[in-house]
TORROKOL-396949 format. One record per residue (C-alpha): x, y, z. Coordinates in Angstrom, 1 decimal, padded with zeros to 4 digits, always signed. Example, Ala and Ser with C-alpha at 12.3 -4.5 7.8 and 13.67 -1.06 7.14 Angstrom:
2
c1_c2_c3
+012.3_-004.5_+007.8
+013.7_-001.1_+007.1
This chain:
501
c1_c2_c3
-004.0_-013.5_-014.8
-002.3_-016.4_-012.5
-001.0_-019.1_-014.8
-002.0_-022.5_-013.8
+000.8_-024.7_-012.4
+000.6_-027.1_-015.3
+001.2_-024.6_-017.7
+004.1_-022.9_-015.5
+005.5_-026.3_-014.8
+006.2_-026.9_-018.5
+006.5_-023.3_-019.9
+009.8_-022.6_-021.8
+012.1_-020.5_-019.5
+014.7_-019.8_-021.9
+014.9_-018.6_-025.8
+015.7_-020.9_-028.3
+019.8_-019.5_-028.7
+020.4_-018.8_-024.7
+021.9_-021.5_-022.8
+020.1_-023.4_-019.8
+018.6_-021.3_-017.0
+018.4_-022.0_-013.4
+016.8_-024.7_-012.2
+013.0_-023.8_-011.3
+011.7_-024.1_-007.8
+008.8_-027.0_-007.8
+007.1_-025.7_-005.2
+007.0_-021.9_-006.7
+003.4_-022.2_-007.8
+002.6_-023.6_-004.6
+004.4_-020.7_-002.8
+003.0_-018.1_-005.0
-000.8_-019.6_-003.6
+000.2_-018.6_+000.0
+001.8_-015.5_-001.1
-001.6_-014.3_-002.5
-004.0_-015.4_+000.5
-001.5_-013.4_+002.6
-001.2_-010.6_+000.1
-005.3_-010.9_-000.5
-005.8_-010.5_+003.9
-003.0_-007.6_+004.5
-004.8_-005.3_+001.8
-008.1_-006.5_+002.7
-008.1_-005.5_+006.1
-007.1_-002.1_+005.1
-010.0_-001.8_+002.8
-012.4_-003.3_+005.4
-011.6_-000.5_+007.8
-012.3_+002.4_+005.3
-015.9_+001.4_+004.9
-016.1_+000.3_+008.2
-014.9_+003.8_+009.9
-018.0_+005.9_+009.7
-020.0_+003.5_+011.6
-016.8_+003.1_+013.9
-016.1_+006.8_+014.1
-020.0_+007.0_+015.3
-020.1_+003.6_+017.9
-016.5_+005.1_+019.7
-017.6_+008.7_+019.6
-014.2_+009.7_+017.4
-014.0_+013.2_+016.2
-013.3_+014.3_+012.8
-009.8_+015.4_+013.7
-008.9_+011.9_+015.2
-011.1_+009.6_+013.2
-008.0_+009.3_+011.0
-005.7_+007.1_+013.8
-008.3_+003.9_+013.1
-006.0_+004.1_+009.5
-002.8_+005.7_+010.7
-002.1_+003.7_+013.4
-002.1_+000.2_+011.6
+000.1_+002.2_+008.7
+002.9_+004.0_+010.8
+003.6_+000.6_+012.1
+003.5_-001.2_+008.9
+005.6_+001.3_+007.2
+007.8_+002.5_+009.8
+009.1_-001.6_+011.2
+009.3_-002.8_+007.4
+012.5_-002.0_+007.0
+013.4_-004.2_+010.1
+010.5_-007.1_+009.2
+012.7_-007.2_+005.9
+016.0_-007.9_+007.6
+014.3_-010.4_+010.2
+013.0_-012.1_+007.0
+016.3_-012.5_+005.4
+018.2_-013.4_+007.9
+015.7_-014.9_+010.4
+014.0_-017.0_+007.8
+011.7_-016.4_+005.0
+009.5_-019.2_+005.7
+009.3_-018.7_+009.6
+009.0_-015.0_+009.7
+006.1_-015.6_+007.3
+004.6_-018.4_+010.0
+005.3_-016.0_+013.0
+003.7_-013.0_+011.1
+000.4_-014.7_+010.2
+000.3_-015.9_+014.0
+001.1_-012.2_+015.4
-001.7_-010.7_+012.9
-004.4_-013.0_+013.6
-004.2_-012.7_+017.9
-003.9_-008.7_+016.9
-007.0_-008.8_+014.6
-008.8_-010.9_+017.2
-007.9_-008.0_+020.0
-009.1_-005.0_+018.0
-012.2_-007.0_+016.8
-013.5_-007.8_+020.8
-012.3_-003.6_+021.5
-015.2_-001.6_+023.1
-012.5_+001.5_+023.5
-010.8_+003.9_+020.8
-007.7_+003.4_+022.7
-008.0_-000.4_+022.6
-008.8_-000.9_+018.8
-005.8_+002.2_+017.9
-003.2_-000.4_+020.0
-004.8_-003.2_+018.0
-004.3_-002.1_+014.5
-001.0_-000.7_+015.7
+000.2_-004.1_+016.3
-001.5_-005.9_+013.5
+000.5_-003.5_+011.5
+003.7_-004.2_+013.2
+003.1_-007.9_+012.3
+002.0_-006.6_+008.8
+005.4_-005.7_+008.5
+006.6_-008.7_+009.0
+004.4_-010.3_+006.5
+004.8_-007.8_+003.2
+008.6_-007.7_+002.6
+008.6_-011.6_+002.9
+005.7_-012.3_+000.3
+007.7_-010.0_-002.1
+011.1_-011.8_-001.2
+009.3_-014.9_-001.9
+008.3_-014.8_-005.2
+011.7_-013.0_-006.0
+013.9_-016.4_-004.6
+011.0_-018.4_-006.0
+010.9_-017.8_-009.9
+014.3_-017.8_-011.5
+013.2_-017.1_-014.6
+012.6_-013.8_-015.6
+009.4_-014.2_-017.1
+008.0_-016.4_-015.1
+008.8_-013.6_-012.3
+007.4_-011.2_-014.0
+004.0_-012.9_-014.4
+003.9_-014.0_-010.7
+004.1_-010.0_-009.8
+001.9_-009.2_-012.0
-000.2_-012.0_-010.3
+000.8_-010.7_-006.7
-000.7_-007.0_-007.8
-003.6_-008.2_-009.4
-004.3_-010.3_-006.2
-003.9_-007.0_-004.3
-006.3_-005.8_-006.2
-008.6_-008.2_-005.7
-008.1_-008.1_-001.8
-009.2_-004.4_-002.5
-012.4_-005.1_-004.1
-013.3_-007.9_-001.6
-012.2_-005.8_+001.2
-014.9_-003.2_-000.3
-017.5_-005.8_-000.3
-017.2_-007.6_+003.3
-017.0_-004.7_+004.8
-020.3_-003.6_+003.8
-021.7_-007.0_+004.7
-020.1_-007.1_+007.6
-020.5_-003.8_+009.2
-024.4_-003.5_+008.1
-025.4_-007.0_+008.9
-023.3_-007.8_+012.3
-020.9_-005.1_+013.6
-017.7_-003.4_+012.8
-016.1_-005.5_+015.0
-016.2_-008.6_+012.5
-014.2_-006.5_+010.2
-011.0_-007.4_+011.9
-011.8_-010.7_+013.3
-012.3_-011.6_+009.8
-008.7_-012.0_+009.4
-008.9_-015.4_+011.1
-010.2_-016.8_+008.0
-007.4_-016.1_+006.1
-004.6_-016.2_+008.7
-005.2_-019.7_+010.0
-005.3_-021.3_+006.6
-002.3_-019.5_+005.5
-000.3_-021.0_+008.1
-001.6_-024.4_+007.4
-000.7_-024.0_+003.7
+002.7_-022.2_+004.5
+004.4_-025.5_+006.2
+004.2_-027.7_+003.4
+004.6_-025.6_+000.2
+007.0_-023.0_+000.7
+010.9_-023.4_+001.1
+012.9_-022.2_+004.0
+015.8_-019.4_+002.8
+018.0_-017.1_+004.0
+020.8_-014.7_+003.5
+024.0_-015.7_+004.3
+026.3_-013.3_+006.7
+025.6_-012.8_+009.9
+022.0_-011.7_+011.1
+022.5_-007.8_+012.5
+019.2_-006.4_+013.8
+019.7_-002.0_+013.7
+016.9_-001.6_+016.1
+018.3_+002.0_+016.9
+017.4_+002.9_+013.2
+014.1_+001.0_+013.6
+012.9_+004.0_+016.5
+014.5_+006.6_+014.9
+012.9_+006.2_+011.5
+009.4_+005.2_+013.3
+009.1_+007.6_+016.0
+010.3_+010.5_+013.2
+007.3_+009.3_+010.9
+005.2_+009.0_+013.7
+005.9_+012.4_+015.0
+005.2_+014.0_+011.5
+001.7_+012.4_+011.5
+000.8_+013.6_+014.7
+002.1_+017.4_+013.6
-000.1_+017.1_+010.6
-003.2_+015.6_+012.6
-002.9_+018.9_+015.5
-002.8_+021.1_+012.3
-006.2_+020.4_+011.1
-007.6_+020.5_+014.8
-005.3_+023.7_+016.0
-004.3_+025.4_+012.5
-000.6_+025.2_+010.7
+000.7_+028.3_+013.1
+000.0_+026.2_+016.3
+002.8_+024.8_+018.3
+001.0_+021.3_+019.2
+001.8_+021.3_+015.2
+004.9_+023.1_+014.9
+006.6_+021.3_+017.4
+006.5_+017.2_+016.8
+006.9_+018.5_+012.8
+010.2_+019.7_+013.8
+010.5_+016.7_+016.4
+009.9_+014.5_+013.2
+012.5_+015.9_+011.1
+015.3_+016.0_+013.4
+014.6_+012.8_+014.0
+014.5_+011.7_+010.8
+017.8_+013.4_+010.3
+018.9_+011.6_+012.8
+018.0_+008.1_+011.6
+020.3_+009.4_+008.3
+023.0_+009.8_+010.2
+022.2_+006.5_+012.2
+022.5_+004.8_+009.0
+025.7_+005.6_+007.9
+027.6_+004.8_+011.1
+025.6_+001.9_+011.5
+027.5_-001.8_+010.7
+024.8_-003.3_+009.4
+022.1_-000.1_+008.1
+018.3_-000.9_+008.6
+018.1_+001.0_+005.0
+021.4_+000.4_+003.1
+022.2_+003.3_+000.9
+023.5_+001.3_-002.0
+019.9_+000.1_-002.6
+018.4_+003.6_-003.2
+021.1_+005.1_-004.7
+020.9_+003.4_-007.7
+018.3_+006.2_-009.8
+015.5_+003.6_-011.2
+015.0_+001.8_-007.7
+015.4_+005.5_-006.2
+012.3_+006.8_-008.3
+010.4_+003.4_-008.1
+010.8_+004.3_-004.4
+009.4_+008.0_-004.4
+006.6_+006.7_-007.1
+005.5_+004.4_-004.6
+005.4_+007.0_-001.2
+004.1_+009.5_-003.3
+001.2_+007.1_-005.2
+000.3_+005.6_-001.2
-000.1_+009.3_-000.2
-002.9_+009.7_-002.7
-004.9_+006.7_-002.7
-004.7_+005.3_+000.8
-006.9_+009.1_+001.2
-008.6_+008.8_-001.8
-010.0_+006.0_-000.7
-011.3_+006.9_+002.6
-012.7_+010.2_+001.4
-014.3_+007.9_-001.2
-016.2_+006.0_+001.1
-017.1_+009.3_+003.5
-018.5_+010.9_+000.9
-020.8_+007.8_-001.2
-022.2_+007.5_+003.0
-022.1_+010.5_+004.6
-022.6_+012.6_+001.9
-025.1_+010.4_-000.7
-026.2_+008.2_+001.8
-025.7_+005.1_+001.1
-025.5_+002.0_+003.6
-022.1_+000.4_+004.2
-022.9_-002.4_+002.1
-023.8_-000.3_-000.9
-021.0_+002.1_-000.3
-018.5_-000.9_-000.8
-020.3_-002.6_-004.2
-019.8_+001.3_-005.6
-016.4_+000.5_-004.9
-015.9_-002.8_-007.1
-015.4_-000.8_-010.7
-012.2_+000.6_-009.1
-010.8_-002.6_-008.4
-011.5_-004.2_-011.5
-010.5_-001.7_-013.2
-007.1_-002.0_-011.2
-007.0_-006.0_-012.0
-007.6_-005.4_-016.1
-005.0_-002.6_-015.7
-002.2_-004.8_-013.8
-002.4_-007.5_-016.7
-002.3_-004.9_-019.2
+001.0_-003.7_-017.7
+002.5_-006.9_-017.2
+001.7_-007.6_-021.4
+003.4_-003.9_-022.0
+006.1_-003.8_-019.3
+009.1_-005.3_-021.5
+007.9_-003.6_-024.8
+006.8_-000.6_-023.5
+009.1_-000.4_-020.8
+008.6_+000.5_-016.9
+009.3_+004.5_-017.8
+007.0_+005.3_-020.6
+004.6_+002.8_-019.4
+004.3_+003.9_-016.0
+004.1_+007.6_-016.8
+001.1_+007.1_-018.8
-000.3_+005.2_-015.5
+000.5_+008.5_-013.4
-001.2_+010.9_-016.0
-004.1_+009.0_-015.7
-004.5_+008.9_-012.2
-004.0_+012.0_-012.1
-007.3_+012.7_-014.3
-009.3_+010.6_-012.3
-008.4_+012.2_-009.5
-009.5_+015.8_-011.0
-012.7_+014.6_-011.9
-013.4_+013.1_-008.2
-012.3_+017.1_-007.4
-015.3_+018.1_-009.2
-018.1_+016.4_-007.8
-020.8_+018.1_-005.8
-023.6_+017.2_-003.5
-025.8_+016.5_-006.4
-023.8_+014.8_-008.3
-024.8_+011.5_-009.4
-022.6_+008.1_-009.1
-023.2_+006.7_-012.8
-022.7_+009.8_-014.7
-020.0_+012.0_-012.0
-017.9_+009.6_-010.2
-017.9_+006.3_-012.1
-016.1_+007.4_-014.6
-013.2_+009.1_-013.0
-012.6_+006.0_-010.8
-012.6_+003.7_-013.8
-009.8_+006.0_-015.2
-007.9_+006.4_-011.8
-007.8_+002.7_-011.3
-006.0_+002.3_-015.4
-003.7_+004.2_-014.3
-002.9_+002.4_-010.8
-002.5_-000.6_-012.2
+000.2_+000.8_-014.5
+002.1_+001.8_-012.0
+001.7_-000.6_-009.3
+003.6_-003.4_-011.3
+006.6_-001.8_-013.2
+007.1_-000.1_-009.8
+007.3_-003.0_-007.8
+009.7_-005.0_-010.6
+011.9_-002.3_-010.7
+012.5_-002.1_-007.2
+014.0_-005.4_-006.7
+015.9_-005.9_-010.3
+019.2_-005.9_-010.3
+019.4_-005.9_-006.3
+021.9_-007.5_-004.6
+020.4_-011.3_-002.9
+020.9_-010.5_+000.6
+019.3_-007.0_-000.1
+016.0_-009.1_-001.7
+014.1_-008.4_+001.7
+015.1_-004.7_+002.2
+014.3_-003.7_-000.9
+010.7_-005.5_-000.9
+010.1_-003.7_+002.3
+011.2_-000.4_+000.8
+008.5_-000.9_-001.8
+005.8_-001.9_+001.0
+007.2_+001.0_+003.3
+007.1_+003.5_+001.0
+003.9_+003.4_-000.1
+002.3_+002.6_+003.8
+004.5_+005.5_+005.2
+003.2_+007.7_+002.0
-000.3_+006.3_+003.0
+000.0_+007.8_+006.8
+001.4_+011.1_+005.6
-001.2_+011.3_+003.0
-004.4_+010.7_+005.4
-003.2_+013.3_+007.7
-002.2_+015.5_+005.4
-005.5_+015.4_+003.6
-008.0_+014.7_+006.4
-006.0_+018.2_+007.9
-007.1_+019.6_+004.4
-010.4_+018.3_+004.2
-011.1_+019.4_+007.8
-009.7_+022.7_+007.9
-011.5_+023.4_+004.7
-015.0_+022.4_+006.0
-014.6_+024.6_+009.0
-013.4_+027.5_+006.7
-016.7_+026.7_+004.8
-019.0_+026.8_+008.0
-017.7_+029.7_+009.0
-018.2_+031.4_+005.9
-021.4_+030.4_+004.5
-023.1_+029.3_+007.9
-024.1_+025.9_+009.0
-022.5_+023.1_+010.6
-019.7_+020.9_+009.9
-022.4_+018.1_+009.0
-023.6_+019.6_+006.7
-023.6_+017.9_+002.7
-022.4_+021.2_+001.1
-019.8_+021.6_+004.1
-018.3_+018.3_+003.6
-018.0_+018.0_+000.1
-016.1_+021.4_+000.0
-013.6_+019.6_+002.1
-013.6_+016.1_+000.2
-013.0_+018.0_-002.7
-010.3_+019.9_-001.7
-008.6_+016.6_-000.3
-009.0_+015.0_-003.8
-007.3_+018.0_-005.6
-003.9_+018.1_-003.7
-004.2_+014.4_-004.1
-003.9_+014.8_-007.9
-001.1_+017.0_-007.0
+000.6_+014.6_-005.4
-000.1_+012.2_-008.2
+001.5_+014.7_-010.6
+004.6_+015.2_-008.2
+005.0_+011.6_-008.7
+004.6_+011.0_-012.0
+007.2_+013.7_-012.6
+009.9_+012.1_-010.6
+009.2_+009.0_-011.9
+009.5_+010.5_-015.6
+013.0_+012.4_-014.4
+014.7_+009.2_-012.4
+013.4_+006.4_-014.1
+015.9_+005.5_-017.2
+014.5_+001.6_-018.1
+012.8_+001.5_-021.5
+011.6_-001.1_-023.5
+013.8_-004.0_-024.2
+014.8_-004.8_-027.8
+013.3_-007.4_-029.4
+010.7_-008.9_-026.3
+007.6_-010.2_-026.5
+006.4_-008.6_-023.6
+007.9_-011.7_-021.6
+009.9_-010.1_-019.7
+011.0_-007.4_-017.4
+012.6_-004.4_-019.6
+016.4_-003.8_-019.2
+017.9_-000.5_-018.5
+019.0_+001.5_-021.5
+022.1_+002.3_-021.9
């Protein structure tokens, strides 16, 4: 839970035998406040949108195939300019980057929420997500130059997740209100109510910092490494309308890879590398990184096939829909304290690979529901243990991607943490809608019907949230295999682990 700023202000931030540590930023508490709105609005308005897109889908006349772009479109920006909003942030400004994000987000929000057109709200949330990107790798660089003091750092990430979490549950909520009792549109206009405030907030209480060197922008890297991800998605969207074999699939998948081969070799001639390879060489950041893409992959679809199926399946209204959701995120907010009490004890590996294993079996159980199935009894609770688990991984994963990383590296590798798991997120929502899609129609045409049909969707939902425990398992394994931090000798659970020797 957040710690009041009293009790941070005059917490003990060294041991009784260890000399005096750094001085502590006043303002840190202050900082951390406008950290969370902005954390609580980014993750809201991508929960918003999932209960919001059946009723968009229906009002803009999207088809199953292309419904998936509404999400995709804000997360292949967000993902694929991170890696650039990290290096603007650090050598730009922390504190003006964040003001200049906030402003770009809100006038983005405000154009998809007055769109009457597909086309207009996909550009919309496409560049919301650009300024998204701008926003994520600060708020983590923030707290990171922020809180000196290793446990106090540890406790404001465990804050920022929870936080997250909460934006999550909230999300759930507002966009049931919002969407049953006015109009999907208010969904993203919404975000005014948290933007303008943040900016307000942001000039007093947080601290202007940089890194020092000379500001390089590789925008080369930036379009190779977007346009490759971008042409991926696309590949795995035409598979689930044309089938794997096609060539409107075949051929941006290979555009994709070449070009993210490319972007590689772009960053090892480059002077100054969008993605430095000395941050993800290093084997604990390196699986913290993969944990991340691979965890986004199965929850940003979980998620949405989450809310098709409690609607278009059960029935439920939007606003019911997202209260079904709520468990989930509390479950995620007791989890995430939980982890920051273990982390140093425990350790990130152990800790975290208990957190995959039990995603992973609440992701089998949402594989087993059926058109009859009931909320209470079949789905509540495999979410309750799906959400444990994410919060057991969401913290150590973020804490070990930024220990031990070089200052002027602060901002790439909080966007790699950010990017990873939005880039994961796209991949995984085309991936799985492809899935869910191509398995419906392999349902209709073998038992009759239509693709409408309750028994017809729920084969495909259910075959979406089996490779998404698959993909779970992939990334608890790698995260097992990389990860080499265990728990630190002697703590009290203070403080983040240290690497074992």
């Amino acid at each position: 839970m957040s710690p009041s700023a009293a009790d941070a202000d005059t917490a003990p931030t060294t041991s009784a035998d260890a000399p005096a540590g750094p001085a502590l930023d006043p303002l840190r508490w202050k900082t951390l406040l406008v950290v969370g709105i902005v954390s609580l609005m980014v993750v809201l308005d991508s929960t918003v949108m999932n209960i919001a897109l059946p009723s968009i889908q229906a009002d803009l006349g999207l088809s199953d195939a292309d419904r998936q772009w509404v999400v995709t479109a804000y997360t292949l920006a967000f993902g694929g300019l991170l890696l650039l909003g990290g290096r603007i942030g650090d050598y730009g400004g922390r504190k003006r980057a964040l003001i200049i994000g906030l402003a770009g987000f809100a006038i983005a929000s405000a154009l998809g929420g007055f769109a009457e057109s597909a086309l207009v709200l996909i550009l919309a949330r496409a560049a919301t997500g650009a300024f998204a990107a701008l926003l994520a790798p600060v708020t983590i660089s923030l707290i990171a130059v922020s809180f000196a003091d290793d446990r106090e750092r540890t406790r404001a990430f465990a804050t920022y997740s929870a936080i997250a979490a909460g934006g999550g549950a909230i999300g759930l909520v507002l966009g049931g209100v919002l969407t049953q009792l006015a109009s999907w549109h208010w969904c993203l206009l919404i975000n005014l109510a948290f933007a303008v405030p943040a900016i307000l907030l942001a000039v007093p209480f947080v601290r202007e910092s940089k890194a020092s060197g000379e500001a390089r922008y590789d925008v080369p890297g930036a379009i190779l490494g977007t346009a490759g991800v971008v042409a991926m998605v696309f590949g795995l969207g035409e598979a689930g309308t044309h089938g794997w074999g096609s060539s409107s699939a075949l051929a941006p998948l290979a555009l994709g890879v070449i070009l993210l081969i490319f972007f590689v070799i772009a960053e090892h001639r480059a002077i100054a590398p969008l993605l430095p390879f000395r941050v993800v060489r290093d084997r604990n950041r390196a699986g913290a990184f993969l944990g991340s893409l691979l965890t986004g992959a199965s929850l940003f679809a979980t998620f949405l096939f989450i809310s098709y199926y409690l609607q278009a399946v059960k029935g439920y209204p939007p606003l019911e829909a997202g209260l079904l959701g709520l468990p989930f995120s509390a479950g995620v907010v007791v989890s995430t304290w939980i982890a920051q009490r273990l982390l140093a004890p425990v350790g990130p590996r152990l800790l975290t690979t208990a957190g995959f294993g039990l995603a992973v079996l609440g992701t089998l159980g949402l594989a087993r529901i059926g058109v009859t199935s009931q909320y209470a009894t079949d789905m509540l609770p495999s979410l309750l243990v799906m959400s444990l688990g994410m919060g057991l991984i969401f913290v150590p994963t973020t804490v070990v991607a930024v220990a031990g990383v070089d200052p002027g590296d602060l901002g790439v590798a909080s966007a790699l943490v950010n990017m990873t798991q939005q880039i994961g997120g796209s991949l995984g929502v085309a991936l799985l809608n492809t899935v869910a899609t191509a398995t419906t129609a392999a349902f209709v045409v073998t038992a009759g019907g239509s693709i409408s049909d309750p028994a017809a969707l729920v084969a495909g939902l259910t075959a979406a949230f089996g490779w998404s425990a698959a993909i779970l398992l992939l990334g608890g394994s790698i995260w097992f295999l990389l990860v080499r931090i265990g728990p630190r000798p002697g703590s009290n659970g203070a403080a983040v682990a240290e690497a074992a020797p």
